[in-house]
C-alpha positions in Angstrom: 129.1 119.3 103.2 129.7 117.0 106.4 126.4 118.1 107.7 124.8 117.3 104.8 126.1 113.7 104.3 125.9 113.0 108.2 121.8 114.3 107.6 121.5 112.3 104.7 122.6 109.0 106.8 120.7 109.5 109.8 117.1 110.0 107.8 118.4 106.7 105.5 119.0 104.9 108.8 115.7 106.1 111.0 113.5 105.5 107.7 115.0 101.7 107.1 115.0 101.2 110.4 111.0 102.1 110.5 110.8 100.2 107.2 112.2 96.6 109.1 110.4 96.9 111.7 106.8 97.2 110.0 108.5 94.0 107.3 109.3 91.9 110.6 105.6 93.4 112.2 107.3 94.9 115.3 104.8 97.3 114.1 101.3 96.4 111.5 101.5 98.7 108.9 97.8 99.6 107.9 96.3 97.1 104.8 96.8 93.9 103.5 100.2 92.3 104.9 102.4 92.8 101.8 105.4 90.2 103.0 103.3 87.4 102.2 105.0 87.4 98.9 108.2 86.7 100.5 107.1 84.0 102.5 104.5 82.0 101.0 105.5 82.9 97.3 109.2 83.4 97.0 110.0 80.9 99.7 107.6 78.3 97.5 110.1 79.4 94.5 112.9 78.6 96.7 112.4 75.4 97.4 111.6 74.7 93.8 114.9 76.7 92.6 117.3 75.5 94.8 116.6 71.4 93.4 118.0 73.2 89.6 115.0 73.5 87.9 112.1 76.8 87.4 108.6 76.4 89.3 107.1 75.4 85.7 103.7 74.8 86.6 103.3 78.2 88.5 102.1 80.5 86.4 103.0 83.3 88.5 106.5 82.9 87.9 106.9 85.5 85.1 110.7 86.7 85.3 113.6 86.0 83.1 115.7 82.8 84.4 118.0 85.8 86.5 115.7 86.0 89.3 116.6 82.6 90.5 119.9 84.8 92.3 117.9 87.3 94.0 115.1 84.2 95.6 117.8 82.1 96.5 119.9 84.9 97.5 118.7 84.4 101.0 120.6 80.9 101.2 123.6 83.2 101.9 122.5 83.8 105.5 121.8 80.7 106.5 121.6 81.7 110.5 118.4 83.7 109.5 114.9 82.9 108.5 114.2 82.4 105.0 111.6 86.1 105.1 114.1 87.9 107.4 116.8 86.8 105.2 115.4 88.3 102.2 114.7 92.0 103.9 118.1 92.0 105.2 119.7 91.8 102.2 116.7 94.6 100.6 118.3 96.9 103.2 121.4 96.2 101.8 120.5 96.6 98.3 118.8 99.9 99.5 122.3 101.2 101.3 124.4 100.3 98.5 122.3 102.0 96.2 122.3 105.1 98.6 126.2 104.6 98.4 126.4 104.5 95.0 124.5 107.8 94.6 126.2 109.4 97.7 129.9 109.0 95.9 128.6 110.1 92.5 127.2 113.2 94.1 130.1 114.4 95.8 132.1 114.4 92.2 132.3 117.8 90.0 129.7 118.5 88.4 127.5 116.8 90.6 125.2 116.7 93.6 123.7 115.1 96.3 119.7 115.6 95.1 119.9 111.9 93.8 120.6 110.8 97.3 117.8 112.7 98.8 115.2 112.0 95.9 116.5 108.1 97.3 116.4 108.5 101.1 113.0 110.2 100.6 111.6 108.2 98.2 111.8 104.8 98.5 110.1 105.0 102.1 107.2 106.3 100.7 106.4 102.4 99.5 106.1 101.8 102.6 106.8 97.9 103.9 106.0 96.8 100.4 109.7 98.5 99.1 111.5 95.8 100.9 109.2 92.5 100.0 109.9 92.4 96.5 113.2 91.6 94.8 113.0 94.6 92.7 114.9 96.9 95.0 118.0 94.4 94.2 117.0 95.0 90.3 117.6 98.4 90.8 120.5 98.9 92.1 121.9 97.0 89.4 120.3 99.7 87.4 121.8 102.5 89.3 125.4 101.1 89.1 124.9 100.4 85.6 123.9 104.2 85.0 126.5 106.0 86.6 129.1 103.7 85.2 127.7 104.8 81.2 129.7 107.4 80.1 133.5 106.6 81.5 133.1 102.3 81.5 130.5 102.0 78.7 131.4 97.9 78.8 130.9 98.3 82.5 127.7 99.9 81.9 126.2 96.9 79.0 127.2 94.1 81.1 125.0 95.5 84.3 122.2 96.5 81.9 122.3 93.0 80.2 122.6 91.4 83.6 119.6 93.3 85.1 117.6 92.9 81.6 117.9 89.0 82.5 116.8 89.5 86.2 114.0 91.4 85.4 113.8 92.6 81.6 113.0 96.8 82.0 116.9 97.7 82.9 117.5 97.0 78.6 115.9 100.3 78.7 119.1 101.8 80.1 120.7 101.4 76.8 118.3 103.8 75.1 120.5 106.6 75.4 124.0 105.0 75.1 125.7 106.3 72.0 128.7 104.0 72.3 128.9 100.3 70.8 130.8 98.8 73.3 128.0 99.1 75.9 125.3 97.9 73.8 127.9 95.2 72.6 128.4 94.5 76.4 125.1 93.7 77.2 124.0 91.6 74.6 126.9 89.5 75.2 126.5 89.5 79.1 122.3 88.8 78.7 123.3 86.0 75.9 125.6 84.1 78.4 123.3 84.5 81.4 120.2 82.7 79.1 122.6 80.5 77.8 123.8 79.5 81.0 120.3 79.1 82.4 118.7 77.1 79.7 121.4 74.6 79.6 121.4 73.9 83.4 118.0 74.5 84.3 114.5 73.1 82.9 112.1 75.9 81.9 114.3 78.7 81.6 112.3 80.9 79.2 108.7 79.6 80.5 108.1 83.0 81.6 107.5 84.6 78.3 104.0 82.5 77.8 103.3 83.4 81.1 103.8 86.8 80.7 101.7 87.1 77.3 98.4 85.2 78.8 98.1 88.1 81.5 95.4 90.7 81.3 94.5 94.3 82.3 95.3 95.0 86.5 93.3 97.0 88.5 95.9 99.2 88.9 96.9 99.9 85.5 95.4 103.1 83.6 93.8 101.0 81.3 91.8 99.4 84.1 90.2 102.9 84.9 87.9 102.0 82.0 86.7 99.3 84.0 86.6 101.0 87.4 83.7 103.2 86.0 82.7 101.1 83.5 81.5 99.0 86.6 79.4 102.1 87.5 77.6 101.8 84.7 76.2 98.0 83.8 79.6 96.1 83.1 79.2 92.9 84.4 83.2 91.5 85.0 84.8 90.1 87.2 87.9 91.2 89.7 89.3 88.2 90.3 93.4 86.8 91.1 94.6 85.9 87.6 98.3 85.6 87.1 99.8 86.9 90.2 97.8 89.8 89.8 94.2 90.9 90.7 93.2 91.6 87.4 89.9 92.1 85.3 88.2 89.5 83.5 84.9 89.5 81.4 83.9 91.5 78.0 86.1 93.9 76.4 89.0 93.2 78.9 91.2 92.1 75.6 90.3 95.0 73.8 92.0 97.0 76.0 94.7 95.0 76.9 95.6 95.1 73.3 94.9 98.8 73.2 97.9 99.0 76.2 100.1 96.9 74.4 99.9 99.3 71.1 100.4 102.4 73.2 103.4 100.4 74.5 104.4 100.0 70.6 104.2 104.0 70.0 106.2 104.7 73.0 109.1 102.7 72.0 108.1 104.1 68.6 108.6 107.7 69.8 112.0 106.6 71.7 113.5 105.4 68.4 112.1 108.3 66.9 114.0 110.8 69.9 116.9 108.3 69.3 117.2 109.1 65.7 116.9 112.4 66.1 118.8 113.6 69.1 121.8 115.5 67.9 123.4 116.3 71.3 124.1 113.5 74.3 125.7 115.3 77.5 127.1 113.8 80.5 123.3 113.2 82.1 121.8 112.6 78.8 122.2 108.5 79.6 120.1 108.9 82.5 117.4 111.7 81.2 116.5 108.7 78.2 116.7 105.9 80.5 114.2 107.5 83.0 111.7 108.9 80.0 111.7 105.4 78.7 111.1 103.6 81.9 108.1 105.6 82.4 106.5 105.3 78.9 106.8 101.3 79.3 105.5 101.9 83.0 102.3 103.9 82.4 101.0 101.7 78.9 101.8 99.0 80.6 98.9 96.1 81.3 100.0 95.9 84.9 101.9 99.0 87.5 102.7 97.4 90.5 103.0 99.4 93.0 106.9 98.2 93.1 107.3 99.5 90.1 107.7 102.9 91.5 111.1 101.9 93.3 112.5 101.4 89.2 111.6 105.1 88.6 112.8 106.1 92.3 116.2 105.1 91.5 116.0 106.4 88.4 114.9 110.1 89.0 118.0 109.7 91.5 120.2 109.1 89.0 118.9 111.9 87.0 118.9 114.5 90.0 123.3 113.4 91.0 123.5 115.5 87.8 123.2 118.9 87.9 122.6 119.9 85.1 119.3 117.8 84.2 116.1 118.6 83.4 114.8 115.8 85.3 113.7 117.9 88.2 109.6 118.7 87.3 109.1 114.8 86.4 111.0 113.7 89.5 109.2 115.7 91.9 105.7 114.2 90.1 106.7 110.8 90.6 107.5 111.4 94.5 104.2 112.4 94.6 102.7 109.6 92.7 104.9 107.4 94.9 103.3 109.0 98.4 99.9 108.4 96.4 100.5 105.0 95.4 101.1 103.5 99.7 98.0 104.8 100.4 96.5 102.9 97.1 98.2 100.2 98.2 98.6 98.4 100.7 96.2 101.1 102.5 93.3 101.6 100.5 93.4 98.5 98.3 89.8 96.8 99.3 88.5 100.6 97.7 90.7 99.7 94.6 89.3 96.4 94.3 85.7 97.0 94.6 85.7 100.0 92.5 84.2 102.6 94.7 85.0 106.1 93.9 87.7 106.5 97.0 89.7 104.0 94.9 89.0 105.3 91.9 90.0 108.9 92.8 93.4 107.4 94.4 93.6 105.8 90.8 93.0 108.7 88.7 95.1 110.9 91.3 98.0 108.2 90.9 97.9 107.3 87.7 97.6 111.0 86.5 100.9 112.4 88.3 102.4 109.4 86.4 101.0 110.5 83.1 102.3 113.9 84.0 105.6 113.0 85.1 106.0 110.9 81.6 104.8 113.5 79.5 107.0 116.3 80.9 110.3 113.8 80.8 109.6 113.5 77.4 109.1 117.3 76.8 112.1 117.9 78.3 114.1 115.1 77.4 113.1 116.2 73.3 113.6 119.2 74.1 117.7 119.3 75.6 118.8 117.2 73.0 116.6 117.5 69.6 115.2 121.0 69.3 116.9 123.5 72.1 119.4 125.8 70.2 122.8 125.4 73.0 123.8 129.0 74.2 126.8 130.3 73.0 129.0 131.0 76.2 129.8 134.9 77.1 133.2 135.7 75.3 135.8 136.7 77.8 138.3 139.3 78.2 141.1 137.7 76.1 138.7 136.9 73.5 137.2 139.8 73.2 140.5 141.8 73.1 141.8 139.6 70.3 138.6 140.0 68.4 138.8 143.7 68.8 142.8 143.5 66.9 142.0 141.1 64.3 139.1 143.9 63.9 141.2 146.8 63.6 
């Protein structure tokens, strides 16, 4: 076990340390530089956010009034650059999150897969892992999930806190069985707006933001318009909302198309929800990973940092060992790998729609659509329709059953 945990930390140290060093280009990472975010558009938040009010006439700014803490969270080491700040504190993020899943897996019950779907997985990202905040979102998420079934309260108040940093961690709660935690979290999400709105200006502007933006090339329902280009559509691919997204005819259509398959995957959640009759120890995780992925794959827009969400997730899932998770984890390490060569690597294929990109869109988007399907399967399956398997009697038993008998 030594071995393992002293092989676990050297490949988490020799990956990060490959990962900082292409984020602070020691090394140029092949594609379009992916830090820009961090210094031309989070550092342009910071200056806003740090005078008390929300970049209100920046219509990129589309997160809950929560992600203030993680773009000013670089004002804590003041001795540093504002873009070397921020990925020193991603690393850290990234090892807590490791440690978090390294003590869980070393429990009864338990094992250290999590860790190694972690270590593994988030370096497939590449430099883009650790130049957007949502590494920090999810190990809020992580902490909140193995906390669920022995500090439900524990477990609400991180969901509700991570709901208001970045709104898909109130997907946690899907498979929480006990009141307190959902109880928790509406209280802890309620204070956090609350506290916002009253000592901030445009706390909430983010919802309008985030309800004007269209279909991204990235998303499955921009396939149509990959090949749709192929054949006479006359669009545009153009940077709309923080995103490069399509514009012209039909582009609503389908945008409203993803937001109803949205609507039926939280319909078949509740419908699981309602129907589940038997919520074990990993249970929590299993629903919370499912669900993440529905809402990830109808989405309008899957940024490629949305992979780290279901990263941590799957890791989660895999500390236990008796999940089911296994098949849809080992699909979205895949789609993960697929997705750094999409992007940053082969972007300007994506963009102009040639059929490199759209095979590295199909290819990705599929092994998420795989992934999804068989979590659902399986998750259905474990708790709703699987008959449990009685356990083999044993000697006592069966010797007391024999004199009752006679």
């Amino acid at each position: 076990m030594r071995r393992t945990v002293a092989l676990l930390l050297v490949t988490w140290g020799t990956t990060r340390l490959v990962l900082l060093l292409y984020v602070l280009k020691v090394f140029v990472f092949p594609g379009a530089d992916v830090t820009t975010d961090v210094s031309v558009i989070y550092q342009g938040w910071y200056e806003v956010l740090r005078h008390g009010t929300f970049p209100l006439d920046d219509v990129t700014w589309q997160y809950p009034p929560a992600a203030a803490v993680a773009i000013l969270a670089p004002a804590l080491l003041p001795f540093l650059d504002y873009p070397t700040a921020f990925f020193v504190l991603a690393c850290l993020a990234d090892l807590v999150v490791l440690c978090l899943l390294g003590y869980a897996g070393l429990r009864p019950g338990r094992t250290l897969r999590g860790a190694w779907v972690w270590v593994l997985g988030v370096p497939l990202l590449g430099p883009t892992v650790y130049s957007r905040y949502d590494l920090m979102v999810t190990a809020l998420a992580v902490a909140a999930l193995l906390a669920g079934a022995r500090h439900p309260r524990l477990m609400g108040a991180l969901a509700g806190l991570g709901a208001m940093v970045k709104v898909w961690p109130a997907l946690l709660l899907v498979g929480a069985v006990r009141r307190r935690a959902w109880v928790s979290a509406a209280v802890t999400a309620a204070a956090v707006g609350a506290l916002f709105a009253v000592s901030m200006p445009g706390a909430f502007a983010f919802l309008t933001f985030q309800r004007d933006r269209g279909t991204e090339v990235e998303s499955l329902g921009g396939l149509v318009f990959h090949i749709a280009r192929h054949f006479g559509w006359h669009g545009e691919v153009l940077l709309n909302y923080g995103s490069i997204e399509f514009l012209g005819p039909h582009v609503q259509a389908v945008s409203t198309a993803a937001l109803l398959l949205t609507a039926l995957a939280f319909g078949w959640v509740l419908l699981w929800r309602l129907s589940a009759i038997r919520f074990r120890s990993h249970t929590l995780a299993d629903a919370a990973f499912t669900a993440v992925l529905m809402f990830t794959v109808t989405s309008r827009v899957i940024s490629p940092q949305y992979m780290v969400w279901l990263v941590g997730l799957a890791a989660v899932c895999l500390c236990f060992r008796a999940s089911r998770m296994t098949p849809p984890a080992v699909l979205l390490l895949l789609a993960t790998f697929v997705t750094v060569l999409e992007f940053p690597v082969g972007f300007s294929h994506v963009v102009v729609s040639d059929w490199y990109g759209i095979t590295l869109l199909v290819l990705r988007n599929g092994l998420l659509l795989a992934a999804t399907v068989t979590a659902a399967r399986r998750l259905w399956r474990s708790t709703v329709t699987e008959t449990p398997v009685a356990p083999f009697p044993s000697q006592a038993t069966r010797s007391k059953e024999t004199r009752v008998s006679s």
